[in-house]
N, C-alpha and C positions, 0 to 999 in steps of 0.2 A: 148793449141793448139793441132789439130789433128793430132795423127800420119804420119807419109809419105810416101807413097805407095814409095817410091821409083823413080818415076816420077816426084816426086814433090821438089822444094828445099826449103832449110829451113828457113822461114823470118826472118830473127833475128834483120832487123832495125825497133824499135817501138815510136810509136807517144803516146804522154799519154796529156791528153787533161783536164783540171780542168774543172768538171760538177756543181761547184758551182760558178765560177767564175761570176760575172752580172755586167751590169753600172745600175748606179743608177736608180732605177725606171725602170727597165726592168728584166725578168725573165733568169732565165740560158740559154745559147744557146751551152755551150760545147757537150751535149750529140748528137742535130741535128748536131754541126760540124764532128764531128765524124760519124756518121753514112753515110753523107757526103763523108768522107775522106776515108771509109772501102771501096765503092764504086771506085771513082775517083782511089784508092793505090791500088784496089785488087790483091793479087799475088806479089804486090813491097815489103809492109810493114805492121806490123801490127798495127793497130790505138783501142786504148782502153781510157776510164774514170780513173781518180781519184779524188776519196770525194773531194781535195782542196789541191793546189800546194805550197801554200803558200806565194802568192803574191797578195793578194786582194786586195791591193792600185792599182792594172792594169790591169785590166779582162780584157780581159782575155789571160792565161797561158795555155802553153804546152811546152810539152820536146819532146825531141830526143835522142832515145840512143842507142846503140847495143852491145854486148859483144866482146873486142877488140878495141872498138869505143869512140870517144871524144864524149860528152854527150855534149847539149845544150837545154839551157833556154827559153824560149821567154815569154813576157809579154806587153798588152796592144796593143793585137792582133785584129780585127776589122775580125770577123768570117765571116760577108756578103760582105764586100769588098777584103780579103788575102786568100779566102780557094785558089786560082790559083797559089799565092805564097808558100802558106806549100808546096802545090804538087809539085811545081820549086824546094823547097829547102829539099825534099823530095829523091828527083832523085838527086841533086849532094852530098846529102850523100851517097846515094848508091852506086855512082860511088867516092866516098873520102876515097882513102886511110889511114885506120885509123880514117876514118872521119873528115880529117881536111880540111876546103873549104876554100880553100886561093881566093876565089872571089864568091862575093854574090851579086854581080850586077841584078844576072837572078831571083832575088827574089824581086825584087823591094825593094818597102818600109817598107817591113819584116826584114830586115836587120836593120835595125834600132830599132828593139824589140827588139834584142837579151838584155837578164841582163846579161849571161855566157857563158863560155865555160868551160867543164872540160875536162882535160886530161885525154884520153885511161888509 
């Protein structure tokens, strides 16, 4: 990350997105989600790749995490129909104390992906 002019505050909630994750017969779509999501999150959070989350029985995976922050899972994410739910559930980590969402309503059917949660 870029230093900070001092103007600027420091992202520290990040989205990490599996760039190998695929459903059968179709090619990776984690890297356009993400590219996607730097957009739609800019200045919120910051959204990066990893080679593979390790959850390949549900492509596709991403996490949530931030230092101080409950970390969370998700898997068997549908990237052309939930990229409007990351961003939902995107924004009430940022406002989650500790990052605990005691209500995932505004995420739809993303809430139903979750595998985890870990504690701060």
């Amino acid at each position: 990350m870029a230093a900070l002019d001092g103007n600027e505050k420091a992202m520290t909630d990040r989205i990490t997105i599996c760039a190998s994750c695929r459903a059968a017969g179709e090619a990776p779509r984690g890297a356009a989600l993400a590219a996607r999501l730097r957009i739609a999150l800019e200045g919120r959070a910051e959204v990066g790749t990893a080679d593979c989350l390790n959850v390949c029985k549900s492509p596709l995976a991403f996490s949530v995490r931030a230092t101080g922050k409950a970390a969370y899972l998700f898997a068997g994410v549908d990237p052309g129909l939930q990229e409007a739910e990351i961003v939902a559930f995107a924004a009430l980590y940022a406002a989650a104390p500790g990052g605990e969402i005691t209500d995932a309503r505004p995420c739809g059917r993303l809430r139903h992906c979750l595998i985890g949660r870990i504690p701060a």
